[in-house]
N, CA, C and O of each residue as an XYZ file, in Angstrom:
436
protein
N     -39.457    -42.792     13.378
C     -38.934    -43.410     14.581
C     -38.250    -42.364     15.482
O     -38.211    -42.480     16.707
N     -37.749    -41.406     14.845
C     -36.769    -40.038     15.429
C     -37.453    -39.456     16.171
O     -36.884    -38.924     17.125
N     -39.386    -39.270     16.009
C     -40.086    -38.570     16.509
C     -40.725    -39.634     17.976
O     -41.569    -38.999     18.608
N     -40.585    -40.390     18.287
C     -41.241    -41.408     18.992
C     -40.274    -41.568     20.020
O     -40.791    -41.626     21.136
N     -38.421    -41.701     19.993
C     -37.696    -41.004     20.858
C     -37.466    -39.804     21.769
O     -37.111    -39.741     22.946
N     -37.932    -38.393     20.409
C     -37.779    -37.400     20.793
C     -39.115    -37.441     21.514
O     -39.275    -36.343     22.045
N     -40.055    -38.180     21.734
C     -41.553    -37.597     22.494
C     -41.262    -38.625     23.686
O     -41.836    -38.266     24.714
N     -40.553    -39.763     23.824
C     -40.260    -40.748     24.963
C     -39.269    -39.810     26.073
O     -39.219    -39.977     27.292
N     -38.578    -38.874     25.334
C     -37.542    -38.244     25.709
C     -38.069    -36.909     26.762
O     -37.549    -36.499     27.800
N     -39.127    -36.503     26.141
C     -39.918    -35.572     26.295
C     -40.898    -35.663     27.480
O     -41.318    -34.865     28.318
N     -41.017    -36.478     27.307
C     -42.203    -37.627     28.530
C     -41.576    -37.785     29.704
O     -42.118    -37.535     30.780
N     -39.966    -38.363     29.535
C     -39.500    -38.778     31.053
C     -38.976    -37.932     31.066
O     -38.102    -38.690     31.486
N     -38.329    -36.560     31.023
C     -37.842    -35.567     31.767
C     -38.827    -34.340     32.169
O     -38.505    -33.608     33.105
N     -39.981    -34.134     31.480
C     -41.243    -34.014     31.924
C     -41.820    -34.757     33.642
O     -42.461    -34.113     34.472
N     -41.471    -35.901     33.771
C     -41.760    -36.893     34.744
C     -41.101    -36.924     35.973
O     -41.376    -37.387     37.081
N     -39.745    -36.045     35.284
C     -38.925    -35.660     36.811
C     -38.911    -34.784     37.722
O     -38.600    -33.634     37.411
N     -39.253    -35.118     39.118
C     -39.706    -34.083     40.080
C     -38.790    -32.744     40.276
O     -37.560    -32.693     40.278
N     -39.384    -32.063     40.381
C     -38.533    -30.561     40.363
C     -37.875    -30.841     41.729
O     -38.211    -31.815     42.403
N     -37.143    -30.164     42.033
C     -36.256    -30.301     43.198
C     -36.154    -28.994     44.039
O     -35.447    -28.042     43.708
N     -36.837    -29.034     45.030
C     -37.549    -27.643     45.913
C     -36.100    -27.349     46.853
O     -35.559    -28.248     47.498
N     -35.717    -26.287     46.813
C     -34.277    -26.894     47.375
C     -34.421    -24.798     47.758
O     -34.929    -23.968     47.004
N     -33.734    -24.527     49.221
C     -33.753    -23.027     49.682
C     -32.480    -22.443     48.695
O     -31.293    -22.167     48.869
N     -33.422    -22.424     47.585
C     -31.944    -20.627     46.891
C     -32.683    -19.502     47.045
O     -33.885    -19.276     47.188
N     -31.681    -18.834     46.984
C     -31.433    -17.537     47.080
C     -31.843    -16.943     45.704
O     -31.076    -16.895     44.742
N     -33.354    -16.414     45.702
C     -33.525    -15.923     44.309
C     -33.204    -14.178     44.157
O     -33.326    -13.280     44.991
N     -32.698    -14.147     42.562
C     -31.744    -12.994     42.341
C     -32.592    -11.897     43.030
O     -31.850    -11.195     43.716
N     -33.901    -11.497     43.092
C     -34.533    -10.411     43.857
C     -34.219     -9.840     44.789
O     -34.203     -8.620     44.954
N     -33.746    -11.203     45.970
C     -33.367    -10.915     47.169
C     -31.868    -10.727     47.125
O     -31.320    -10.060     48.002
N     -31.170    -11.294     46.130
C     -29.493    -10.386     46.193
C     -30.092     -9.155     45.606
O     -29.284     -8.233     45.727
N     -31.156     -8.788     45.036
C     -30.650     -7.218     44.603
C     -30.909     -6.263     45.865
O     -30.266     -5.222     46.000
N     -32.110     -6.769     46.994
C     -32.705     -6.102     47.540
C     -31.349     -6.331     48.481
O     -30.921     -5.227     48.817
N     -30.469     -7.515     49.057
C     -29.474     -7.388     49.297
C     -28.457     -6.223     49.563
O     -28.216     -5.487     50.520
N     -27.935     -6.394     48.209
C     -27.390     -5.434     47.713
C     -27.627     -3.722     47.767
O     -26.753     -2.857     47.691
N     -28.973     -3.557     47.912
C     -29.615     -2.283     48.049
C     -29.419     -1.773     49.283
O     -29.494     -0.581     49.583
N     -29.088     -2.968     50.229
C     -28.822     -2.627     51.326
C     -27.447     -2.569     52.148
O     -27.296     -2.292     53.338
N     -26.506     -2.898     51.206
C     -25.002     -3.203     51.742
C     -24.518     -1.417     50.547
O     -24.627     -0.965     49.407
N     -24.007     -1.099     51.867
C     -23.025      0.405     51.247
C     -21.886      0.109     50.604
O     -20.790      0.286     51.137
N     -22.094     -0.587     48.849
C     -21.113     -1.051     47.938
C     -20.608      0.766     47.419
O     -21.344      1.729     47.202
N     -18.741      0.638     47.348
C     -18.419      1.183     46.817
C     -19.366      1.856     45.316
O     -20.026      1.129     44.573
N     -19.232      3.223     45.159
C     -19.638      3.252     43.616
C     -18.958      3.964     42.869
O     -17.947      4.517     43.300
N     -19.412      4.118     41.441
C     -18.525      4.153     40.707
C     -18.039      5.525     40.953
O     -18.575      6.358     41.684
N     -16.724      5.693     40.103
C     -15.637      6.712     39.964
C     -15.238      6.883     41.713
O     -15.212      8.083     41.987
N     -14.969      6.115     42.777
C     -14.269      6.706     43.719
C     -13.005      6.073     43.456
O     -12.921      4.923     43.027
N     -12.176      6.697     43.669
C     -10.447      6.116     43.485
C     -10.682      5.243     44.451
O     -11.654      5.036     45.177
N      -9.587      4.741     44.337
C      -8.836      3.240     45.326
C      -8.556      3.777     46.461
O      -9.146      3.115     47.315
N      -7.738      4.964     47.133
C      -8.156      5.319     48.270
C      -8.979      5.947     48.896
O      -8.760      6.411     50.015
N      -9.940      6.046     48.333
C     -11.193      6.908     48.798
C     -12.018      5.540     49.432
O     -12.636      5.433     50.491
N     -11.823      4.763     48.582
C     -12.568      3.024     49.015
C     -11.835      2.309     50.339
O     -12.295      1.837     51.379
N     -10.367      2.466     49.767
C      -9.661      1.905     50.918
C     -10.151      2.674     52.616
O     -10.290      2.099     53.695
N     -10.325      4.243     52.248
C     -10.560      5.414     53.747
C     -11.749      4.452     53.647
O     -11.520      3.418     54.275
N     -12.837      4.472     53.107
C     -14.265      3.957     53.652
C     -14.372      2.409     54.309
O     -14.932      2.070     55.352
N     -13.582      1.530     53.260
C     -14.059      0.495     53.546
C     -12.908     -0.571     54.428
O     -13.045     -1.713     54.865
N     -11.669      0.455     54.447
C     -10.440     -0.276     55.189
C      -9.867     -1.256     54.449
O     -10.725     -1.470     53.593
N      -8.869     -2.059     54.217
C      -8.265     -2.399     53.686
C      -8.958     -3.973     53.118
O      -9.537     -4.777     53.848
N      -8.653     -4.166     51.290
C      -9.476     -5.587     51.422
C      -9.109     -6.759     51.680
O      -7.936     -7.017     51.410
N      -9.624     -7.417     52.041
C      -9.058     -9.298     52.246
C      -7.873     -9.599     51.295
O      -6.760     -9.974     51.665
N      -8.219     -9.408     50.171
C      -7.626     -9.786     48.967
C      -7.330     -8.638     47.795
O      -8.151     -7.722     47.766
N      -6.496     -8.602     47.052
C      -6.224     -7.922     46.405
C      -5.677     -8.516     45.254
O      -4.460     -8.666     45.141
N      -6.780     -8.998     44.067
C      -6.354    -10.043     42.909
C      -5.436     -9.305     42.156
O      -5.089     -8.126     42.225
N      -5.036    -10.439     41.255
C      -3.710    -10.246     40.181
C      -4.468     -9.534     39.036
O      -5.521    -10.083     38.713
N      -4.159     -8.517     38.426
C      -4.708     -7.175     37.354
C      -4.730     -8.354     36.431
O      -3.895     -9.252     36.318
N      -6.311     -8.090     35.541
C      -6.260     -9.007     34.337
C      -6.377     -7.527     33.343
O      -6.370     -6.342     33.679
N      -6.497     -8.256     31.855
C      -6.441     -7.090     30.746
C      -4.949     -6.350     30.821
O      -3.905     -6.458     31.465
N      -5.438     -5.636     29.888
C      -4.322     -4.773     29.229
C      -3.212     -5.008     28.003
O      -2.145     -4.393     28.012
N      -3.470     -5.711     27.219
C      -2.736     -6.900     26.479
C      -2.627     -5.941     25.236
O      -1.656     -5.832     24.488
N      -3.623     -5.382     25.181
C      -3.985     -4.034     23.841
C      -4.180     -2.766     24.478
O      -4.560     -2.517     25.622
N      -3.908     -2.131     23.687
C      -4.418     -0.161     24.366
C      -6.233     -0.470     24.408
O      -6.905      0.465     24.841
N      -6.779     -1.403     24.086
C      -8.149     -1.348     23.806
C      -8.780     -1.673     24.729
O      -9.968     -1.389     24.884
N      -7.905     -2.498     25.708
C      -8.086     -3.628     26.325
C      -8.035     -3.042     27.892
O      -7.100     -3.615     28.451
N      -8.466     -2.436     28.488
C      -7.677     -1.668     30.019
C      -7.480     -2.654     30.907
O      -8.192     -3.641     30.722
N      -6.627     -2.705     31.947
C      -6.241     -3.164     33.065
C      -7.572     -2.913     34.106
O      -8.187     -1.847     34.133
N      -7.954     -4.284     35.094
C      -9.185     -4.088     35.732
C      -8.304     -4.634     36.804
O      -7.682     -5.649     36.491
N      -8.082     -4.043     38.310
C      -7.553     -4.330     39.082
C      -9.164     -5.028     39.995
O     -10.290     -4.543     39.882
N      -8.770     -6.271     40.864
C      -9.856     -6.129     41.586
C      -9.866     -6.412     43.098
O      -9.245     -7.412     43.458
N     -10.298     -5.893     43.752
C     -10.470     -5.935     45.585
C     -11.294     -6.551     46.253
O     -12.436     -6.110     46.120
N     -11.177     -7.487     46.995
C     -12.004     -8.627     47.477
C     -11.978     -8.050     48.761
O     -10.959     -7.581     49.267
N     -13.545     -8.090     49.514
C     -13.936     -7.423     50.783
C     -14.591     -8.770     51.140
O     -14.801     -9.652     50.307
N     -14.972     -8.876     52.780
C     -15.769    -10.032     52.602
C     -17.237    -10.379     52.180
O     -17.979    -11.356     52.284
N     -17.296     -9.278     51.723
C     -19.452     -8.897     51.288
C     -19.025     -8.718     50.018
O     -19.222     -9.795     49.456
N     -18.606     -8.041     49.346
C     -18.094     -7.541     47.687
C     -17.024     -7.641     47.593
O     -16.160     -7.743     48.464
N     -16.922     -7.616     45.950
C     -15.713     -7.093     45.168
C     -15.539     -6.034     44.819
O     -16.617     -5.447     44.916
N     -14.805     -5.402     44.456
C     -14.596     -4.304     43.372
C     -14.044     -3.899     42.759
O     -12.876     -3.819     43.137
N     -14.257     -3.499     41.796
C     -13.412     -3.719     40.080
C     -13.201     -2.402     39.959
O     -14.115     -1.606     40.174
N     -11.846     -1.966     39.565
C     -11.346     -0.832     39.430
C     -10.809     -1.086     37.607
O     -10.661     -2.208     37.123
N     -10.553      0.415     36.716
C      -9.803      0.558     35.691
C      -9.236      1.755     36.318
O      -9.724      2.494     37.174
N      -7.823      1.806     35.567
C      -7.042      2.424     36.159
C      -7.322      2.790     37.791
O      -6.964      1.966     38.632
N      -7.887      3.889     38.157
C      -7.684      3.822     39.802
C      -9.327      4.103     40.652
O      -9.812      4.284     41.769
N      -9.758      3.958     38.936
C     -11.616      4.367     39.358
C     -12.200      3.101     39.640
O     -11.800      2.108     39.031
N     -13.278      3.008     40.662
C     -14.255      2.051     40.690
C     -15.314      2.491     39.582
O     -15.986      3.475     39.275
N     -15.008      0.862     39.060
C     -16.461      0.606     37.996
C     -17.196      0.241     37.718
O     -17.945      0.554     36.793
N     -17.250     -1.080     38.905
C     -18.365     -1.769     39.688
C     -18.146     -1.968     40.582
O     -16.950     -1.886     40.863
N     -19.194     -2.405     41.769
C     -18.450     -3.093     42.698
C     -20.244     -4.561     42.713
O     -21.364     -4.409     42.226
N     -19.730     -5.585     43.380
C     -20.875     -6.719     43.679
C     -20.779     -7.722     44.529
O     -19.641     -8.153     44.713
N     -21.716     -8.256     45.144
C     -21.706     -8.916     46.170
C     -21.351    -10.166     45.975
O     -21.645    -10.850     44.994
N     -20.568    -10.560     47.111
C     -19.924    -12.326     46.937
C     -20.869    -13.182     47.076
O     -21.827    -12.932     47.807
N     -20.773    -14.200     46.480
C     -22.059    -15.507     47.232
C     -21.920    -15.613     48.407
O     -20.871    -15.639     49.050
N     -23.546    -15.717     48.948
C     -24.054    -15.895     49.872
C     -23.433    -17.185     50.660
O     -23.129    -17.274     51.850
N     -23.388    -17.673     50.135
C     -22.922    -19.442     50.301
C     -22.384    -20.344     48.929
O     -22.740    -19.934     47.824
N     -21.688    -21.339     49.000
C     -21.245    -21.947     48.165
C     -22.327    -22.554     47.045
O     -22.096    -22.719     45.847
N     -23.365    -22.794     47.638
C     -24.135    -23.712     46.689
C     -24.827    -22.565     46.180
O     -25.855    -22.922     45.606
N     -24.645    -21.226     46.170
C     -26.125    -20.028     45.522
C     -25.339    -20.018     44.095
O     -24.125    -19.877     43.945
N     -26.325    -20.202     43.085
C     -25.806    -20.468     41.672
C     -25.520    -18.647     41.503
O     -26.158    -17.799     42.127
N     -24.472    -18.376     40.562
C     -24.444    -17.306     39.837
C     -23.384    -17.305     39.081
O     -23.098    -18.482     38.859
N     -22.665    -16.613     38.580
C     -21.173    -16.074     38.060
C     -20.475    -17.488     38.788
O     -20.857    -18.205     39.712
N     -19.072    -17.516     37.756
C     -18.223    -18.248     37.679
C     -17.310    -17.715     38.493
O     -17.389    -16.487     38.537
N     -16.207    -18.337     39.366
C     -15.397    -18.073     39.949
C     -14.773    -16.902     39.447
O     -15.016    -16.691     38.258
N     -13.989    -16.024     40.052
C     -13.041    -15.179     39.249
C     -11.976    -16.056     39.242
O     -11.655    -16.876     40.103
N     -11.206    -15.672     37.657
C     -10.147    -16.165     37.367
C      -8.985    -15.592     38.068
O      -8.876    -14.404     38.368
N      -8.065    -16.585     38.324
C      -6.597    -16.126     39.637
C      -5.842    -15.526     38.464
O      -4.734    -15.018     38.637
């Protein structure tokens, strides 16, 4: 009987129309991205600040709780972020496009 559910189950979500809807597929954030002059890695914090002028935001340092653990300061621009340890950039990445483009979870405050 378990199998006659699991194939009824199988059947109607099978049956449900895909939903054609304009996202933003990851290709075009990379090609994006390829094209926005993101900080890179190892420039200090004022070498970013001279280039990119001062950021919108400037989040609250997470980590550091252990010596293992480093402090990641991060800088909110209105195109990217960027994630510093100690005073180096160690990534930097682009903000959503719009509210509804699926990716990454909010950053935590």
């Amino acid at each position: 009987m378990n199998h006659r559910i699991t194939a009824l189950l199988c059947a109607a979500l099978l049956a449900l129309p895909l939903s054609a809807s304009a996202e933003t597929l990851l290709i075009e954030r990379v090609q994006d991205e390829n094209a926005v002059a993101l900080p890179t890695r190892g420039l200090s914090m004022a070498e970013v600040e001279a280039r990119h002028g001062a950021p919108a935001d400037r989040m609250d340092p997470r980590g550091g709780q252990k010596s293992q653990w480093p402090t990641i300061h991060r800088w909110v621009y209105p195109q990217f972020t960027v994630y510093f340890e100690q005073n180096r950039v160690i990534d930097a990445v682009l903000n959503k496009a719009d509210p509804t483009e699926v990716g990454p979870k909010p950053a935590i405050r």
